[in-house]
Each structure stands twice: as C-alpha cells, then as structure tokens.
Steps between C-alpha positions, in 0.01 A plus 500: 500500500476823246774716437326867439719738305402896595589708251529897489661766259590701889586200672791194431296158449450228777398176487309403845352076574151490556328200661235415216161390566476683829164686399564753705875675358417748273733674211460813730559304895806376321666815376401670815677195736833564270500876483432547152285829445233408283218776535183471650197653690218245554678140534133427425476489106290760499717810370741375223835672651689162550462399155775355367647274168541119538619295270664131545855400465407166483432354097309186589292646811279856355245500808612805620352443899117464601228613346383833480241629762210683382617838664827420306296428194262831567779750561774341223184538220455904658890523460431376121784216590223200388194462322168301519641276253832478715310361796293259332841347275675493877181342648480223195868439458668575805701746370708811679449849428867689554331745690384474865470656790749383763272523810284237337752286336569191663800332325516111408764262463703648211775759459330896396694826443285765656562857337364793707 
C-alpha cells in the first residue's frame, strides 16, 4: 500500500491509501474517488491542466510511480517541465522527474506528496 499526500495552498492536506501496482489507479482516479479538486479537462494526457508536483517522502525509495507515457513526455517537454536530456537520464537510470501529469501517473509502492 502507498500513502499519497495531496497538497494545496486553498485546500488543508490529506493523506489517502492507494492499492499499488494496480495499473489502472491513476494520481488523477485517486483524487477524484476522495474528493480532492485537482483540475483537469482531458483525463487523457493530452492538455497539461492536471499537472501537478510530486516528490517522495520516502529517503531510501526516489521512484516516484511508473514511468512516464509518451503523451506525458510530449506535453511535460511543451510545458518546458523536462528536457530531451531529462527523458533519456529517466530512461537510462530510472529516475523520477517531480513533475507529472496526474491523469497519467500511476503510483508504485512507496509513500509521494503530491502538490497541485
């Protein structure tokens, strides 16, 4: 199990459980199943209006959830949020980008604070 911490200057924090490894739970489907207002338009990675900050509370476990899809990776580069060289360290390495988009973002095993 993950514990998700949402995060919002208009809104008090809330830590929610989500079942990890269920391929199919995005950052977005869980905000929306515990009320928390994180904006949106597309649910399809396409637009860029649910992108939010995510960063891991956990010291020993940086994943930050699944890898990035190549809409995410196409409309995060248009936002000017990663570059070429971004994707290709992430693609070698394995390593998380604090910025996602939470339609796409399919959390793993680990404990992530998700500002929005």
């Amino acid at each position: 199990m993950a514990l998700i911490t949402f995060s919002s200057d208009e809104y008090k924090d809330k830590t929610v459980y989500a079942v990890a490894g269920s391929h199919t739970e995005t950052v977005l489907k869980i905000a929306k199943m515990n009320k928390i207002p994180i904006s949106f338009d597309c649910e399809d990675g396409e637009c860029g209006s649910c992108l939010v900050h995510v960063s891991s509370v956990d010291d020993k476990n940086q994943r930050m959830g699944g890898p990035l899809t190549a809409k995410e990776i196409g409309v995060l580069r248009q936002l000017g949020k990663i570059t070429k060289d971004d994707v290709d360290n992430m693609a070698v390495n394995d390593l998380p980008t604090e910025w996602r988009l939470a339609c796409q973002m399919i959390p793993r095993d680990e404990d992530i604070l998700v500002e929005y």
